[in-house]
C-alpha positions as CSV (number, residue, x, y, z in Angstrom):
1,X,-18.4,72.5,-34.0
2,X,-18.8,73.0,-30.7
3,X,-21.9,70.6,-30.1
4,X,-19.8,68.0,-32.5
5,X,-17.3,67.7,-30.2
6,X,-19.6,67.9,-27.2
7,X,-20.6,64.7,-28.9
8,X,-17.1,63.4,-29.7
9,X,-16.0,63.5,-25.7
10,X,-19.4,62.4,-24.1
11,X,-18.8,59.4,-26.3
12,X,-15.5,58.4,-25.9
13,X,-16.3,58.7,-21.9
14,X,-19.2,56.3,-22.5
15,X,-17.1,54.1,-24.0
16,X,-14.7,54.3,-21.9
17,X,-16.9,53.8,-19.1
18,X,-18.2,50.6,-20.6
19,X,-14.7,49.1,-21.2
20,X,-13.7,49.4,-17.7
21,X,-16.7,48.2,-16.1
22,X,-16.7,45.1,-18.4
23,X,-13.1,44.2,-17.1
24,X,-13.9,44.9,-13.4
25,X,-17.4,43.0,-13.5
26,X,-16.1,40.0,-15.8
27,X,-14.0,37.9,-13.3
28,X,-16.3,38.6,-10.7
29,X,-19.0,36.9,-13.0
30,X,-16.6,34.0,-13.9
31,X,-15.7,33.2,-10.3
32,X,-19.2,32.9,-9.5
33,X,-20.2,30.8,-12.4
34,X,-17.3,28.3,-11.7
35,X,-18.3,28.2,-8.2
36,X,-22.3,27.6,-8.4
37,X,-22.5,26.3,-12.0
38,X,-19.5,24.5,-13.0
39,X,-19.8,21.1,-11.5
40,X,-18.3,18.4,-14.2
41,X,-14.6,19.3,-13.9
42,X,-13.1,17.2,-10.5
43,X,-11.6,20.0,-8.0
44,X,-10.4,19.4,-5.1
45,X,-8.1,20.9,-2.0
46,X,-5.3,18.9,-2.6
47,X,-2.7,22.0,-2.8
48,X,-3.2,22.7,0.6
49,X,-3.2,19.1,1.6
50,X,0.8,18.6,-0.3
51,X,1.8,22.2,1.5
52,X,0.7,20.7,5.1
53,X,2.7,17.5,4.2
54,X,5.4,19.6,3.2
55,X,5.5,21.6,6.1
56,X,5.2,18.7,8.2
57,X,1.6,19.3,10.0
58,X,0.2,16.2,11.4
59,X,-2.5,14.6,8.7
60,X,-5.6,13.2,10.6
61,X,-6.7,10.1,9.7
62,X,-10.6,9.7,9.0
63,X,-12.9,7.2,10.5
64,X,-15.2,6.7,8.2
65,X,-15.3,3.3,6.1
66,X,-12.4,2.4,8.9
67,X,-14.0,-1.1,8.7
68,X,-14.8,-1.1,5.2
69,X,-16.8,-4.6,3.9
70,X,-13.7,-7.2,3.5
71,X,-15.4,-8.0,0.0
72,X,-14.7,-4.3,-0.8
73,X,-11.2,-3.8,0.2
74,X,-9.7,-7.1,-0.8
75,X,-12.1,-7.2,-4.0
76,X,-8.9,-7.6,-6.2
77,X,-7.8,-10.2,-4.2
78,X,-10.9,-12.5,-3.8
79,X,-11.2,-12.4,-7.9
80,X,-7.4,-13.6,-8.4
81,X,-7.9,-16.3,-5.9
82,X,-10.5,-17.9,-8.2
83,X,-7.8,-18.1,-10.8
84,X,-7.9,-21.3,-12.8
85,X,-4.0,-21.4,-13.4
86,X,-2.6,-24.3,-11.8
87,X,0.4,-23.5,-9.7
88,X,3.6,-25.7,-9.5
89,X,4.5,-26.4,-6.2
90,X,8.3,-27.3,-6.4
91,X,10.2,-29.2,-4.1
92,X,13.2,-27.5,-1.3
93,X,15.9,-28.6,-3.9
94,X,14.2,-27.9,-6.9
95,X,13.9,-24.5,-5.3
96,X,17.3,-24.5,-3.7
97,X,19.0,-25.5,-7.5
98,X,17.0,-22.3,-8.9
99,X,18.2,-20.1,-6.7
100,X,21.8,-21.4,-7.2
101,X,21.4,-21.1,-10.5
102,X,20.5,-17.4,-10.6
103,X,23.1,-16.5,-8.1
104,X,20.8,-15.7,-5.6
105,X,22.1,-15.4,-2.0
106,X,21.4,-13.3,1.1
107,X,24.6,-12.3,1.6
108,X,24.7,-10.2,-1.9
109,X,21.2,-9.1,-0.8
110,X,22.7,-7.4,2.2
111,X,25.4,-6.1,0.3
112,X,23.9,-4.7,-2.6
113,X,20.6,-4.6,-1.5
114,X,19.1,-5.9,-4.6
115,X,16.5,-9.0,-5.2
116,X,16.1,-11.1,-7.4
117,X,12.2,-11.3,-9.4
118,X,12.1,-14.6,-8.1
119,X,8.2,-15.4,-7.7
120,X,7.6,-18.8,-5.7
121,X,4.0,-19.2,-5.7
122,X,4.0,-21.9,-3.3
123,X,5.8,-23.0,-0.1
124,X,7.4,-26.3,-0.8
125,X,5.8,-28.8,1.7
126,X,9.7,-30.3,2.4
127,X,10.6,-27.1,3.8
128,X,9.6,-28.2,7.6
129,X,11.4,-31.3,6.8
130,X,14.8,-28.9,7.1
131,X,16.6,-29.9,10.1
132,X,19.0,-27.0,9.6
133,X,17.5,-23.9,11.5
134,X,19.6,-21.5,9.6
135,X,18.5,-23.0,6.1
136,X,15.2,-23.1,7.1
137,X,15.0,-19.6,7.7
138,X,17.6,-18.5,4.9
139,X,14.7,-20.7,2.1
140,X,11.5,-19.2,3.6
141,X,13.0,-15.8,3.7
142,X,14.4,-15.8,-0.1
143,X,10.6,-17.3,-0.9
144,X,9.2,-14.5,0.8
145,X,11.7,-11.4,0.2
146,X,10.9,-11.2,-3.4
147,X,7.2,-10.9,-2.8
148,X,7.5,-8.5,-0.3
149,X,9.4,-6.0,-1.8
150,X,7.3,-6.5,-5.3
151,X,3.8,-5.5,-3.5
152,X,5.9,-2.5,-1.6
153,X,6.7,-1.4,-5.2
154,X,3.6,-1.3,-6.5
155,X,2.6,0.8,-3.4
156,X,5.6,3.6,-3.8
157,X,4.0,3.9,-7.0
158,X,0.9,4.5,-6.4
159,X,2.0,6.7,-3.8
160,X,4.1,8.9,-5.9
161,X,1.1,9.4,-8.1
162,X,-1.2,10.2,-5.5
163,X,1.5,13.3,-5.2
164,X,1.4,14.1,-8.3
165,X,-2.4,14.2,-8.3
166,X,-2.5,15.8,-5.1
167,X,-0.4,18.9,-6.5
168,X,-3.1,19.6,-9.6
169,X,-6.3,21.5,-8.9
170,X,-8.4,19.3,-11.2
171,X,-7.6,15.8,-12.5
172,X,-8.0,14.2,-15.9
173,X,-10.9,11.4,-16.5
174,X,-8.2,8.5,-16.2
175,X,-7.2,9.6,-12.5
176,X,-10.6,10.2,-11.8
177,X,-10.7,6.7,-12.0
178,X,-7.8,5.3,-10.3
179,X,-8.7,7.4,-7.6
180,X,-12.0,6.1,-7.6
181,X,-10.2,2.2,-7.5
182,X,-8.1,3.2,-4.7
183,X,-10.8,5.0,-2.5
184,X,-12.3,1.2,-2.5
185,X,-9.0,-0.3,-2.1
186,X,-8.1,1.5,1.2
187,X,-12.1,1.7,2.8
188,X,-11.6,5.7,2.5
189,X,-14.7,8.1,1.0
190,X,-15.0,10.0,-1.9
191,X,-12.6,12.8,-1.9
192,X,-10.7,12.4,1.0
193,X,-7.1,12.2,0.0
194,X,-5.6,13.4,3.2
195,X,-6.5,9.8,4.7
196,X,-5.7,7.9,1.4
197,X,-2.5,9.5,1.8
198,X,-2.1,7.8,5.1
199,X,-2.7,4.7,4.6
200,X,-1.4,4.1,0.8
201,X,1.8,4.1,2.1
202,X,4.8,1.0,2.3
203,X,5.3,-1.5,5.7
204,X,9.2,-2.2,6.2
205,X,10.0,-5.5,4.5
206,X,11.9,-6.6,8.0
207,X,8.6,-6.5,9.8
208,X,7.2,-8.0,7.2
209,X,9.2,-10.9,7.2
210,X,8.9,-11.3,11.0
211,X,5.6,-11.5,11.2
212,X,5.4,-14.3,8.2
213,X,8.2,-15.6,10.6
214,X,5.9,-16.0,13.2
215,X,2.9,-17.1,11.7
216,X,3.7,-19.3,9.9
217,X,6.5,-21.0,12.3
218,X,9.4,-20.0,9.6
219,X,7.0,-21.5,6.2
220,X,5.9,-25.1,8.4
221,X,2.4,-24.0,9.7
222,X,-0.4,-25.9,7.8
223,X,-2.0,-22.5,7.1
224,X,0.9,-21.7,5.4
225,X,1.3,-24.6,3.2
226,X,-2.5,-25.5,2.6
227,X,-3.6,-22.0,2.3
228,X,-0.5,-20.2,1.1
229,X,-1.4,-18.0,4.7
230,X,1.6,-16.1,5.4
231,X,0.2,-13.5,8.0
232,X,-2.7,-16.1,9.4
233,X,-5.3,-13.3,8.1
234,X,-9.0,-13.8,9.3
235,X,-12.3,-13.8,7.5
236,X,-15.6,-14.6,7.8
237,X,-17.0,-14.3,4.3
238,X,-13.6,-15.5,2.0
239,X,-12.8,-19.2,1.8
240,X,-10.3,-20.2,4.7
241,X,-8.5,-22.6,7.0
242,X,-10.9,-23.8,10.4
243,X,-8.1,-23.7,12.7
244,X,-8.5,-26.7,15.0
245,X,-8.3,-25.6,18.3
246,X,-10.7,-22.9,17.4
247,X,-13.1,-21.8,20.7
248,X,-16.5,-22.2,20.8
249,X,-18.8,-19.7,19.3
250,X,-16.0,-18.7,17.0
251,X,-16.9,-18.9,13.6
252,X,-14.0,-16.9,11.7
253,X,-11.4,-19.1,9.5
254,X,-7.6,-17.9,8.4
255,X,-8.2,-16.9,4.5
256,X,-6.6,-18.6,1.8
257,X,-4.8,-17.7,-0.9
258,X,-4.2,-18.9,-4.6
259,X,-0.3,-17.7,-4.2
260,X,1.8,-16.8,-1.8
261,X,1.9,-13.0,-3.4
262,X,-1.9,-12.9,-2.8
263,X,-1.5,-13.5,0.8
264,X,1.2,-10.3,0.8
265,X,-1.0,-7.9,-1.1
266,X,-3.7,-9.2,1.6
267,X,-1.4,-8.3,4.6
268,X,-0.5,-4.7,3.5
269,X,-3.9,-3.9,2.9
270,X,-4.9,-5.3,6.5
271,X,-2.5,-2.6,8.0
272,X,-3.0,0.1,5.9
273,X,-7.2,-0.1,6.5
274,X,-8.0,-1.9,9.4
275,X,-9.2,0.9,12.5
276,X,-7.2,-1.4,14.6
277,X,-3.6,-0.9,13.4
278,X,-4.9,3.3,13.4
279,X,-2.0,4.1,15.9
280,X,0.5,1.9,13.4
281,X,0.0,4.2,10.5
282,X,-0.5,7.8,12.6
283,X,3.1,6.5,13.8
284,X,4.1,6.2,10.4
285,X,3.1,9.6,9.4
286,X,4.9,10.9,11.9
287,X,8.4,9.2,10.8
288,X,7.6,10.5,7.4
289,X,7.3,13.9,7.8
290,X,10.4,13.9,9.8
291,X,12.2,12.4,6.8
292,X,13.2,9.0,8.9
293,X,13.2,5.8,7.8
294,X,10.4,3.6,8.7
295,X,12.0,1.7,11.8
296,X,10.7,-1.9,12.0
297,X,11.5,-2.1,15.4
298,X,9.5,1.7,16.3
299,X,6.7,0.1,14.0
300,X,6.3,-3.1,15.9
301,X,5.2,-1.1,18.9
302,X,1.9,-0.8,17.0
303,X,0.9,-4.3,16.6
304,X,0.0,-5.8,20.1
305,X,-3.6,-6.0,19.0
306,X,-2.5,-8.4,16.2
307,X,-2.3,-11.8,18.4
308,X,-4.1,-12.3,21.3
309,X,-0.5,-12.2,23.3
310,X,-0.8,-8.5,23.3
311,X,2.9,-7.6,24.1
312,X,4.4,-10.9,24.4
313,X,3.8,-10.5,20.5
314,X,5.6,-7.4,19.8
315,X,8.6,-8.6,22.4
316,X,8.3,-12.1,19.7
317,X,8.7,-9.9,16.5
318,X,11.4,-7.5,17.8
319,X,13.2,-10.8,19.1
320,X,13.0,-12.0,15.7
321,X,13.8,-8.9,13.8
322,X,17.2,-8.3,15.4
323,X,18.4,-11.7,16.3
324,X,18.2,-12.4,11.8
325,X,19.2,-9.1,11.0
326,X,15.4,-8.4,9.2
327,X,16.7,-4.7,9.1
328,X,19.7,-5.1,6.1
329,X,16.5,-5.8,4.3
330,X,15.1,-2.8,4.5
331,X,16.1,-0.9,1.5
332,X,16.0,-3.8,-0.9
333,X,14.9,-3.0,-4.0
334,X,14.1,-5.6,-6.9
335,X,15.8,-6.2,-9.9
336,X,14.0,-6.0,-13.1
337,X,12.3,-9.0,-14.9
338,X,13.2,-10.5,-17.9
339,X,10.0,-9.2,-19.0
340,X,10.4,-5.6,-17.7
341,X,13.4,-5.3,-19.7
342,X,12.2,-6.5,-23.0
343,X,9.4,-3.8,-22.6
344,X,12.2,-1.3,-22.5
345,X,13.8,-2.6,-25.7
């Protein structure tokens, strides 16, 4: 009996033993195999990354890819400006009579600060025949508002998604892939969404329309109505515009553009990649994570190196900004299409 329950206890212990050391040594195995072996499931840092920007720590902004092929970030661009659709270019009152007809007016814009979907996809060429200052400017900036504000959209939501990818630890194949998209989009490597998260992000629709103010002399420029070139955007490998007084041993030409909206989706991206507009976006970071508003006029600062008048530039844009009131722009936000609606029904 008393060898039996010698047996009995020596047993049980043994057991015992083995139980407990197969809980204790278990997770230490898993850890390490997840770590060394487990490669196929995307992981990244991104938890820390949202805590920093909650906490407001400064994001550093990588260099490398800063000056990403032009073929690679505007890749989406260059394929829908070899569209085969046919625009209609429509005359001032043609234009004008739409507009009427929809009830679409700036003063209601600054009111209720909402837009009509009003896509123009072409400057009317009558519009520098307009001897009126104020309805020059009042028909270029209802042409361009819309557009603006449509491509600012489409960035706020790609931006909320990056958040919510940036607060998972591992991302489904479908994410893998946008992610992938927007890497080449914004000229940033593999994994780093710290920088992606700087530079996907929204320019104020008042400096927006300043600048395609001032390139374009208020719609009249022939870059603007040959080449639908709001933002006079160079390139050396797209098809363009050879301006005329160009110097000698310049080869670039001002890009042009199938549609007007092309030529907005072109200028975002420009600000948001290029290493030369660096300071624009670090100063943009900085208004974020203090919860401000992005301040057209604070922005504008940024963007001496856009025009070979350095300063003179930025004085032009601010002049421009706060003598039209750019600013009640701001927080615009566009109605829904026709077309967004019946996909809600």
């Amino acid at each position: 009996m008393k060898n039996k329950s010698f047996d009995i206890i020596s047993r049980f212990f043994l057991s015992s033993f083995i139980l407990i050391s197969f809980f204790y040594v278990a997770p230490i195995v898993i850890n390490f195999n997840d770590k060394n072996f487990i490669n196929k499931e995307f992981t990244n840092n991104s938890k820390n990354i949202l805590n920093r920007a909650l906490n407001k720590d400064e994001l550093i902004e990588e260099d490398s890819k800063a000056n990403a092929d032009e073929r690679d970030l505007l890749y989406d661009i260059l394929e829908e400006n070899n569209s085969e659709i046919n625009l209609v270019r429509y005359t001032t009152s043609e234009i004008d009579s739409l507009f009427k007809e929809v009830n679409y007016n700036l003063k209601d814009v600054r009111d209720k600060k909402l837009v009509k979907p009003i896509d123009i996809g072409l400057l009317p060429n009558e519009i520098k025949n307009i001897g009126n200052t104020k309805k020059r400017k009042d028909m270029f900036i209802k042409i361009v508002l819309p557009l603006i504000v449509k491509e600012n959209n489409k960035i706020r939501v790609d931006r909320k998604r990056l958040f919510t990818i940036l607060n998972k630890n591992s991302n489904t194949d479908i994410e893998k892939k946008w992610l992938e998209k927007k890497y080449k989009q914004y000229g940033v490597k593999q994994n780093d969404l710290s920088t992606l998260k700087i530079r996907m992000d929204e320019i104020p629709v008042s400096l927006a329309i300043a600048q395609a103010a001032k390139e374009t002399g208020w719609g009249t420029s022939r870059f603007a109505l040959k080449g639908n070139a709001l933002f006079g955007q160079w390139t050396w490998s797209g098809e363009g515009l050879k301006p005329k007084n160009a110097d000698e041993g310049k080869d670039h030409k001002v890009m042009k553009f199938h549609s007007l909206q092309l030529s907005v989706r072109a200028y975002l991206r420009n600000l948001n990649t290029h290493s030369t507009y660096r300071d624009l976006r670090k100063a943009r970071t900085e208004l974020r994570n203090q919860n401000k508003p992005l301040d057209s006029l604070i922005l504008s600062k940024y963007l001496d190196k856009y025009a070979e008048t350095g300063s003179q530039y930025i004085e032009v844009l601010q002049k421009i900004i706060e003598q039209n009131n750019l600013k009640d722009f701001d927080e615009a936000r566009l109605l829904p299409s026709s077309k967004d609606l019946e996909s809600l029904i």
